[in-house]
Backbone bond lengths (Angstrom), bond angles and torsions (degrees), N, CA, C in turn:
res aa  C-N    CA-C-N  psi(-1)  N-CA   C-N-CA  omega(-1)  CA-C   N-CA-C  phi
1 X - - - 1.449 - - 1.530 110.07 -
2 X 1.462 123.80 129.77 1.068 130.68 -163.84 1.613 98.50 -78.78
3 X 1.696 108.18 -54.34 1.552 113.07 -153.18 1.686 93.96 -68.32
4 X 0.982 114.27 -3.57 1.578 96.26 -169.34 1.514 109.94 -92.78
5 X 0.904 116.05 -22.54 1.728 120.10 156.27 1.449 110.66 -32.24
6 X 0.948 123.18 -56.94 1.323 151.49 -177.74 1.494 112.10 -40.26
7 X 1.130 121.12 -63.95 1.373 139.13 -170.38 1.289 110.24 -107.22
8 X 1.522 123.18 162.19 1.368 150.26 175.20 2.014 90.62 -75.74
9 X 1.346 85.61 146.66 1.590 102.45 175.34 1.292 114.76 -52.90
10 X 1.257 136.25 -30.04 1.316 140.71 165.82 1.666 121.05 -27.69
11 X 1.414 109.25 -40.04 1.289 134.03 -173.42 1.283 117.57 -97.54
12 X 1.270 112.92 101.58 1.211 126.36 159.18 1.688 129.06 -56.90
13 X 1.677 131.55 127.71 1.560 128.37 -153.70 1.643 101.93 -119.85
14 X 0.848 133.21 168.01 1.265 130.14 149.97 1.676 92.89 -151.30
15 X 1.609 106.18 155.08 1.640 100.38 177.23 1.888 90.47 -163.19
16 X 0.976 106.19 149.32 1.860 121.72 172.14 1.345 110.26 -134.18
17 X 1.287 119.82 165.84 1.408 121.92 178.84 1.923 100.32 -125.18
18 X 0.939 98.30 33.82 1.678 104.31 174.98 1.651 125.68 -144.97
19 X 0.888 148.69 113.65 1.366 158.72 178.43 1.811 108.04 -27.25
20 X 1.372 102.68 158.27 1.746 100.90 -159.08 0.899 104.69 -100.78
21 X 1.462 137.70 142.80 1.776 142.17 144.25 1.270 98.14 -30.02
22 X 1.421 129.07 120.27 1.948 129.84 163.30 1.827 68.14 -75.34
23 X 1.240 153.70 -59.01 1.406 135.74 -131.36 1.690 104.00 -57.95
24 X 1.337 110.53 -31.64 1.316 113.09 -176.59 1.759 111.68 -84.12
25 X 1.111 113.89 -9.35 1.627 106.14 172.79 1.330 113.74 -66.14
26 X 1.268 115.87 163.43 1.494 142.56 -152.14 1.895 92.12 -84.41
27 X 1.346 141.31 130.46 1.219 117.66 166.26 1.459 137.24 -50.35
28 X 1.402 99.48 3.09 1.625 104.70 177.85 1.822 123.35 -101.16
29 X 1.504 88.44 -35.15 1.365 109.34 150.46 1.524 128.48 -46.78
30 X 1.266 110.93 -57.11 1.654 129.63 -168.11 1.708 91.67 -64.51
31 X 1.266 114.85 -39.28 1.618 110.10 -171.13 1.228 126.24 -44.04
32 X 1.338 97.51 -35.07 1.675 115.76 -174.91 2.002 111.98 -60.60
33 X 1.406 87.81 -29.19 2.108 109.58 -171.14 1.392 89.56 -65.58
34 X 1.508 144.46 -47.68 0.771 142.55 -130.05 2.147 110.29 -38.90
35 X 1.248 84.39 -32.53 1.920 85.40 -177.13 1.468 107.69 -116.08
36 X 1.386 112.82 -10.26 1.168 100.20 -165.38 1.754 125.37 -64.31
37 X 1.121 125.58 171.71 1.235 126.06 175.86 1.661 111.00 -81.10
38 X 1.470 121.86 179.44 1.427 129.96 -152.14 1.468 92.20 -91.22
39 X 1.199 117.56 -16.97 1.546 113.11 -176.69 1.794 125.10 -91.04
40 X 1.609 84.47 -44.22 1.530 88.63 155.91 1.662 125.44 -73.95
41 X 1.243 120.66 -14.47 1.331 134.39 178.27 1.820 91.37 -55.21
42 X 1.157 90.90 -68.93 2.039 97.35 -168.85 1.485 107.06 -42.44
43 X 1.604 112.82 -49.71 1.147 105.88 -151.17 1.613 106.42 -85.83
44 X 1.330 126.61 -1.19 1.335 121.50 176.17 1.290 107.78 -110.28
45 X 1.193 122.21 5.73 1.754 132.90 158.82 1.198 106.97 -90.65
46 X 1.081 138.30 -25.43 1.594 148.33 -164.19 1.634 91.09 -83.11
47 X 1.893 110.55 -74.01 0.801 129.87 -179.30 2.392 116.46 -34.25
48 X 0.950 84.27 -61.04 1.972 108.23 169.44 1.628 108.84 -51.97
49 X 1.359 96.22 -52.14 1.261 104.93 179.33 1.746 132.19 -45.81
50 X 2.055 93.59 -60.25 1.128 103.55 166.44 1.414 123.21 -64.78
51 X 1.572 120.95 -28.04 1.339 118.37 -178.73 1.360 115.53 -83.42
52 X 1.060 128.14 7.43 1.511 151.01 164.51 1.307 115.75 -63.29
53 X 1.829 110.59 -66.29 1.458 149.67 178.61 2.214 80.44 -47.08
54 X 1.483 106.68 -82.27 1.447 114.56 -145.50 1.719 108.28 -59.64
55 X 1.193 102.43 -39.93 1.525 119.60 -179.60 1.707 98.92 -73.01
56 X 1.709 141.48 -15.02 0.864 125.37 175.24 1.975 98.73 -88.10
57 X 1.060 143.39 -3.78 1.382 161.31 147.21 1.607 105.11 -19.52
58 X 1.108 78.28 -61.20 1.596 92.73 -171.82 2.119 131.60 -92.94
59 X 1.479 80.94 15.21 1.297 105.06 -173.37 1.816 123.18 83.40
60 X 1.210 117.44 -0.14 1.556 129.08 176.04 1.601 100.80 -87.31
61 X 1.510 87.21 113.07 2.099 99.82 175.09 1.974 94.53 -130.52
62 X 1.178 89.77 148.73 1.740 113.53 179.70 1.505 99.52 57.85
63 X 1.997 123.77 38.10 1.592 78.60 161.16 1.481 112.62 -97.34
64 X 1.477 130.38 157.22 1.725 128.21 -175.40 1.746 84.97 -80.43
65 X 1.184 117.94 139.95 1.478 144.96 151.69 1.020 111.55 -84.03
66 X 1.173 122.22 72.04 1.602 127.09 175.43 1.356 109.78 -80.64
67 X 1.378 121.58 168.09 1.448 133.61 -177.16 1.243 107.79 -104.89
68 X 2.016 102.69 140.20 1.253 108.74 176.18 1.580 101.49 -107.48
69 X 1.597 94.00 163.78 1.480 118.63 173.42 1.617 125.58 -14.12
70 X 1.321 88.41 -47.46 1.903 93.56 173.19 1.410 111.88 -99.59
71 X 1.179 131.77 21.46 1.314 167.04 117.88 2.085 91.18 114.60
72 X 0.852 115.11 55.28 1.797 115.17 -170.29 2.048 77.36 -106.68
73 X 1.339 94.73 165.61 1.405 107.73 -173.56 1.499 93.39 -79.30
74 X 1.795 126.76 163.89 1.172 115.61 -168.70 2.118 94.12 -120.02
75 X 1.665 116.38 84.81 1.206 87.34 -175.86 1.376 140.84 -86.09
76 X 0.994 138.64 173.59 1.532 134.42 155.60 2.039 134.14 3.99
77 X 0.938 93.34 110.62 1.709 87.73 178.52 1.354 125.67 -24.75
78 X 0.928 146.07 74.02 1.525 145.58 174.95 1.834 114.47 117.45
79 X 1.438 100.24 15.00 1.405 112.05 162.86 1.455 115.29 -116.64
80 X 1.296 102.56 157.01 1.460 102.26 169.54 1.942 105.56 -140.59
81 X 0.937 129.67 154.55 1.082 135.44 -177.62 1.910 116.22 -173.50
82 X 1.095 113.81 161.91 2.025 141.35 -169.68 1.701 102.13 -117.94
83 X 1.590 89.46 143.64 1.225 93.73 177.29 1.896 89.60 -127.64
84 X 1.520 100.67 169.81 1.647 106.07 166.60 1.460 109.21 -151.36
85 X 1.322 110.19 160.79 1.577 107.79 158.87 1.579 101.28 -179.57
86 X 1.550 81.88 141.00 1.853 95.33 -170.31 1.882 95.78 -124.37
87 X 1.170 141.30 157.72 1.639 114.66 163.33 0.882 121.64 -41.50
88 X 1.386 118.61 155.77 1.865 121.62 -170.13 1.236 144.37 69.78
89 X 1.880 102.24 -17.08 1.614 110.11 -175.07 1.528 88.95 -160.54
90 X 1.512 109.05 118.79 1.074 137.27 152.08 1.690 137.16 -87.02
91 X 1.368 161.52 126.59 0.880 155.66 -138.17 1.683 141.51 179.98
92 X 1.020 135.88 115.65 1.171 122.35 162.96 1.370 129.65 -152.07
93 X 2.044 117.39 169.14 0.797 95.85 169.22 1.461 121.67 -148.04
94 X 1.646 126.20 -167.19 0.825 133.88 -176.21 1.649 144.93 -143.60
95 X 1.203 114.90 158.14 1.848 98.95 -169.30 1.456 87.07 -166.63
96 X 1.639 105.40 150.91 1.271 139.26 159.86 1.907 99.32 -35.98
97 X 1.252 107.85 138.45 1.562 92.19 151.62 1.460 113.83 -113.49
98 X 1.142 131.40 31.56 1.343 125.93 136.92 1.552 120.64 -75.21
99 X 1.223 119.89 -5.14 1.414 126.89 149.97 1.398 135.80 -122.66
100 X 1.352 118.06 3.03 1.097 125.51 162.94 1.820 117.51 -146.36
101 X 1.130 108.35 113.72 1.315 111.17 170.81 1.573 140.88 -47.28
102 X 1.150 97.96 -32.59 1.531 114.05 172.78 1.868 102.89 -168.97
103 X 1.039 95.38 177.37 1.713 114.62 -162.74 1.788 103.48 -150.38
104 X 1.254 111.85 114.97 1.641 108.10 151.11 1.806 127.86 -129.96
105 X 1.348 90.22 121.47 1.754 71.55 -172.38 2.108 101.55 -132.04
106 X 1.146 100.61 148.32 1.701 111.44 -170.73 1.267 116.30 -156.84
107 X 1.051 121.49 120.60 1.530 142.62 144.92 1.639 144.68 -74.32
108 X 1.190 93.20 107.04 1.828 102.58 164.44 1.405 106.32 -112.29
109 X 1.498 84.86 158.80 1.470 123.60 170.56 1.843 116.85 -101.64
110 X 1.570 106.04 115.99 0.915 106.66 179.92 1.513 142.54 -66.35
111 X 1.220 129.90 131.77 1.189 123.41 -162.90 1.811 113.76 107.30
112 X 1.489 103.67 -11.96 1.815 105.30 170.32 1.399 102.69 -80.66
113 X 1.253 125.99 -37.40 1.705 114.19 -146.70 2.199 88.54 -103.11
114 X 1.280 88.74 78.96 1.763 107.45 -171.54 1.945 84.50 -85.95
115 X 1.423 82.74 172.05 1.457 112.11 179.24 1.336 122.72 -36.33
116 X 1.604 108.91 -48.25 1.640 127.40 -163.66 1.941 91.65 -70.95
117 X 1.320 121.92 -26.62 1.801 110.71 -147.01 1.982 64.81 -109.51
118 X 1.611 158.60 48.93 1.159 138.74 160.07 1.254 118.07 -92.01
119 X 1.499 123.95 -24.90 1.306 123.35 -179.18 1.717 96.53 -101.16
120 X 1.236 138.88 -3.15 1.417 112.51 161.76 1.717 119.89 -95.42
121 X 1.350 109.86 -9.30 1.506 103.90 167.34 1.525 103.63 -132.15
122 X 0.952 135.62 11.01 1.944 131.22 172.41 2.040 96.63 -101.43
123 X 1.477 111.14 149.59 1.539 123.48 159.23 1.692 93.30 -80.80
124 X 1.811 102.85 166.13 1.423 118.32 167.84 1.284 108.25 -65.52
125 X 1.697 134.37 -0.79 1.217 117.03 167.07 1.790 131.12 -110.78
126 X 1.631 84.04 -6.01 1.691 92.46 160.79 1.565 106.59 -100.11
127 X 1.110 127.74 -3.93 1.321 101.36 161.42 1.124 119.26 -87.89
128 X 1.332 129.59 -8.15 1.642 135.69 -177.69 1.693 87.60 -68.14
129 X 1.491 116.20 -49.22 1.396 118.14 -152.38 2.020 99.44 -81.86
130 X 1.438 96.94 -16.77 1.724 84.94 177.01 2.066 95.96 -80.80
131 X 1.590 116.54 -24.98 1.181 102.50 -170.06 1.328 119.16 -93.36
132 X 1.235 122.64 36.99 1.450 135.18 139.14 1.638 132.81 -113.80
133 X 1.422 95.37 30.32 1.742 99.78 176.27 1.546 80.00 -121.81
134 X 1.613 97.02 177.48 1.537 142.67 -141.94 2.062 74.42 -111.18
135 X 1.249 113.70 151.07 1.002 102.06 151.57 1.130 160.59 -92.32
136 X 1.088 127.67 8.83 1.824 132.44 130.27 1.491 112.03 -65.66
137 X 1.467 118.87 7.57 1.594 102.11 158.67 1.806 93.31 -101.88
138 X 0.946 158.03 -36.55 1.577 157.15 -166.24 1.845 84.56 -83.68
139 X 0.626 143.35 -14.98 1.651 123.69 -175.01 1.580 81.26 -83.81
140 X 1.540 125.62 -55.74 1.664 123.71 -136.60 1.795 77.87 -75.62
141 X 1.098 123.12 -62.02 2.027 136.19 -177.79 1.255 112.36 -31.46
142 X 1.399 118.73 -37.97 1.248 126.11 -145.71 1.288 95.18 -103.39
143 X 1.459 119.05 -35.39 1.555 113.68 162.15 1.459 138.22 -95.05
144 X 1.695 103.59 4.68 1.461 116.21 159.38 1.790 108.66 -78.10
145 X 1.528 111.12 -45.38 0.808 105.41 173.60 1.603 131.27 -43.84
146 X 1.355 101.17 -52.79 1.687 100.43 178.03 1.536 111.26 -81.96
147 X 1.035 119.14 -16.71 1.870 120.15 176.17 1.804 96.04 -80.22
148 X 0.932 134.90 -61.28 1.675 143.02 172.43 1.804 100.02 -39.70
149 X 0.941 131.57 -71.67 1.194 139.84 147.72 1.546 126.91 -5.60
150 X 1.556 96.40 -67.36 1.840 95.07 173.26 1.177 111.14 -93.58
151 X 1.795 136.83 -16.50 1.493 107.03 159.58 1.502 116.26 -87.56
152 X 1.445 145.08 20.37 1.097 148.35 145.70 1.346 103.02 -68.08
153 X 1.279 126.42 -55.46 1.673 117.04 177.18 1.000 113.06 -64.58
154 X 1.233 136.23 -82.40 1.762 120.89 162.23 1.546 124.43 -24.12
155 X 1.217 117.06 -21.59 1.548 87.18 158.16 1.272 130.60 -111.49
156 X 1.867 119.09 -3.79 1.140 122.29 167.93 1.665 109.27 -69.21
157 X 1.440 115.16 -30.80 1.383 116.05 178.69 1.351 117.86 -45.84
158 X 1.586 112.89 -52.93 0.999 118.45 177.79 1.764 120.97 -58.10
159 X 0.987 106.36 -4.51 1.807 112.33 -178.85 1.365 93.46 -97.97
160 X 1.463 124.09 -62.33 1.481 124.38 -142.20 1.711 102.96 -117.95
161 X 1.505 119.32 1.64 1.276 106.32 -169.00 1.696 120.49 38.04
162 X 1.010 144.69 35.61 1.332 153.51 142.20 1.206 123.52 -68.02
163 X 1.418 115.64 158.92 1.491 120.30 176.63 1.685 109.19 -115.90
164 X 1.421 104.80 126.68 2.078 109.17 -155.92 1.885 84.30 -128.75
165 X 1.128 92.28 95.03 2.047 101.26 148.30 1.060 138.32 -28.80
166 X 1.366 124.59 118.47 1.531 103.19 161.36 1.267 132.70 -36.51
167 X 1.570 119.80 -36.08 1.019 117.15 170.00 1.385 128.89 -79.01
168 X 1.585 125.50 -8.51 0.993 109.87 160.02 1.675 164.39 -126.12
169 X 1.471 66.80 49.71 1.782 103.59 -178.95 1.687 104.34 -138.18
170 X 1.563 118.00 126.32 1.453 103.94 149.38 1.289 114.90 -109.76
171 X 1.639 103.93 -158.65 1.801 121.33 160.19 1.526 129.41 -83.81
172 X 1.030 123.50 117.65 0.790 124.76 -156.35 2.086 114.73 -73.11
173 X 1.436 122.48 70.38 1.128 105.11 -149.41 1.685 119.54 -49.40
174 X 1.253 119.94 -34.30 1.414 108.90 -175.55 1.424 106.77 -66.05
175 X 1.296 134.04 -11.47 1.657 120.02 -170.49 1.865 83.71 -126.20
176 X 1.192 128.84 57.98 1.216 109.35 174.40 1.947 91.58 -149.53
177 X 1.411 116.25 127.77 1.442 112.20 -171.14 1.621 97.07 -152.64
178 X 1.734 87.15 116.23 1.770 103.25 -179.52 1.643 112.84 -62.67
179 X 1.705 114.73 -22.68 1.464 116.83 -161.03 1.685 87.17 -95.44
180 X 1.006 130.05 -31.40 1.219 136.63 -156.53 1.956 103.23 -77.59
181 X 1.671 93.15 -45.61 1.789 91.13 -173.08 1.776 93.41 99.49
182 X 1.193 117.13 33.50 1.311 93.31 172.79 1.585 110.55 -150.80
183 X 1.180 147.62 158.12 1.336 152.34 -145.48 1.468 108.53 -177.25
184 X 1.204 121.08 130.45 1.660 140.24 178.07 1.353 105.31 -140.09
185 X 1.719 106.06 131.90 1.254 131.85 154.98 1.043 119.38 -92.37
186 X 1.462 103.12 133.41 1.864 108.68 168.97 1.732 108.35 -107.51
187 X 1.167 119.66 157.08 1.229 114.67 159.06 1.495 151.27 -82.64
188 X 0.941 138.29 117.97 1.393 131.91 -160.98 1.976 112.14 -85.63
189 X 0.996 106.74 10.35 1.267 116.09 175.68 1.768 112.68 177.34
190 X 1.863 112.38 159.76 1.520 87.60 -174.16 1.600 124.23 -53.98
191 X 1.154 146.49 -173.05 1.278 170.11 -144.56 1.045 121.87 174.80
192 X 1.016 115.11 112.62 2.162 129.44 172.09 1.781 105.44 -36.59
193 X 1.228 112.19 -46.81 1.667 131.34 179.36 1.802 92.68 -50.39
194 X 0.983 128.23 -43.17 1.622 127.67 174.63 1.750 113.74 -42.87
195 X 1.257 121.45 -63.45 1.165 119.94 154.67 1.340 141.56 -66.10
196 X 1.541 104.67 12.43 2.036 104.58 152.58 1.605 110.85 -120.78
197 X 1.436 103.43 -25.55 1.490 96.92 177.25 1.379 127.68 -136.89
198 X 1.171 122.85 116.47 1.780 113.93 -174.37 1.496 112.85 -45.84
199 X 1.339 102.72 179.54 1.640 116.67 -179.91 1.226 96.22 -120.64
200 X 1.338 121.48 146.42 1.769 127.79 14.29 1.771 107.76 -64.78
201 X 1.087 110.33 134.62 1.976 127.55 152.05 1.517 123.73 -82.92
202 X 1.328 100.91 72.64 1.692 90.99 -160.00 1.910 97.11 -100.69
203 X 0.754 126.70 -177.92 1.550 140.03 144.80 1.646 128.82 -156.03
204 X 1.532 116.61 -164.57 1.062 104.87 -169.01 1.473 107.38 -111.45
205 X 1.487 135.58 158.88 1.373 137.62 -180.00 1.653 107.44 -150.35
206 X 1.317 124.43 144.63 1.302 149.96 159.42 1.118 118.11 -107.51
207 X 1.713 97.06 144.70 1.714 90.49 -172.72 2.092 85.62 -121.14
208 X 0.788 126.05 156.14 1.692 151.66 -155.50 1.717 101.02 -149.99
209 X 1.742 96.95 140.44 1.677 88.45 172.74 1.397 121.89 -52.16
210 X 1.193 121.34 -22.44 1.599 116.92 -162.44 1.790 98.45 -115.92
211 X 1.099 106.88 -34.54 1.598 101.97 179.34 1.243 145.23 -149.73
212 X 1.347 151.61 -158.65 1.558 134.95 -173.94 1.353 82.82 -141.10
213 X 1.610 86.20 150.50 1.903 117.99 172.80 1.153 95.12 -138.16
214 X 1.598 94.76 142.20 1.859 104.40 -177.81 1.307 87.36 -152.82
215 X 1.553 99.93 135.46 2.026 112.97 172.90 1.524 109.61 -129.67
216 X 0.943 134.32 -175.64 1.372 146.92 -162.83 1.468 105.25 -174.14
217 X 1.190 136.71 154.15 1.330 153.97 -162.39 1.566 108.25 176.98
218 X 1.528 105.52 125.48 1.551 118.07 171.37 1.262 113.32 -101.99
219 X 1.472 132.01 101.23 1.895 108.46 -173.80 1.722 113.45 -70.07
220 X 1.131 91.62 174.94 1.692 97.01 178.76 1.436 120.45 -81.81
């Protein structure tokens, strides 16, 4: 299991590399498909699926993961858990929140987050830092960057319910190391996330031939 690298044992993972049966979703679940297209169909069955698998870990079978209002998955009374999915790798996970406060975990595939998408999710100082690599180092950067990125938002969300920009948070390059498994955000302006959790914001990331995983975990 890839995602479990990621996280403290507390957290339960499930992950597939194939798109989900909607036939197997919960009827409350499936409601949500009602328009969606064949692609998003997979990936929020995939997505359900695995959180099905991780949340059955812990002894929870048949609950529907329905979607809330700000469309975040809605889980279980006294759990909290992240879902991800990029093509090819589906995933999620989960933990008690009597031991973990929040959870973010996300996947890219390297080689999407190209040059043209740098000024809508990179600051002027990670792109300085993608424009001194070789390029198979900005393919591997360019998709830590945006995977580091969305499980930092997904898991500060889960603390502060706020909405945090690409632009206004980066990576922190001196405390951020692809060989190491490790990645820190700093902030580029205050953040609501300031008043539940001190800094450093670091988490963990893997890099894979084809793609990056990045998680975050707040303990209790």
């Amino acid at each position: 299991m890839l995602l479990a690298s990621l996280f403290p044992p507390a957290v339960a993972t499930a992950e597939t590399r194939q798109p989900g049966d909607p036939a197997l979703l919960h009827p409350a679940e499936a409601a949500h498909l009602r328009k969606a297209i064949a692609k998003r169909v997979g990936e929020f069955a995939a997505g359900r699926l695995c959180a099905r698998q991780a949340l059955a870990r812990f002894g929870v079978r048949d609950f529907p993961l329905r979607v809330g209002e700000d469309r975040r998955p809605l889980w279980p009374e006294g759990f909290v858990g992240s879902i991800t999915h990029t093509h090819g790798f589906y995933g999620a996970v989960v933990a008690r929140a009597a031991e973990l406060r929040s959870v973010g975990v996300d996947a890219e595939l390297i080689g999407r987050v190209g040059r043209h998408l740098w000024p809508k999710v990179c600051t002027a100082g990670e792109i300085a830092w993608l424009e001194r690599l070789d390029p198979a180092g900005q393919a591997r950067l360019g998709a830590l960057i945006f995977s580091a990125k969305e499980a930092f938002y997904k898991c500060q969300y889960g603390l502060t319910a706020a909405w945090v920009g690409f632009e206004d948070a980066e990576l922190d390059p001196d405390a951020t190391d692809l060989r190491a498994g490790v990645f820190t955000i700093r902030p580029l302006l205050p953040l609501e996330l300031e008043r539940h959790l001190p800094q450093p914001w670091s988490g963990r990331c893997r890099l894979e031939p084809d793609l990056v995983l990045s998680g975050m975990s707040v303990p209790a």
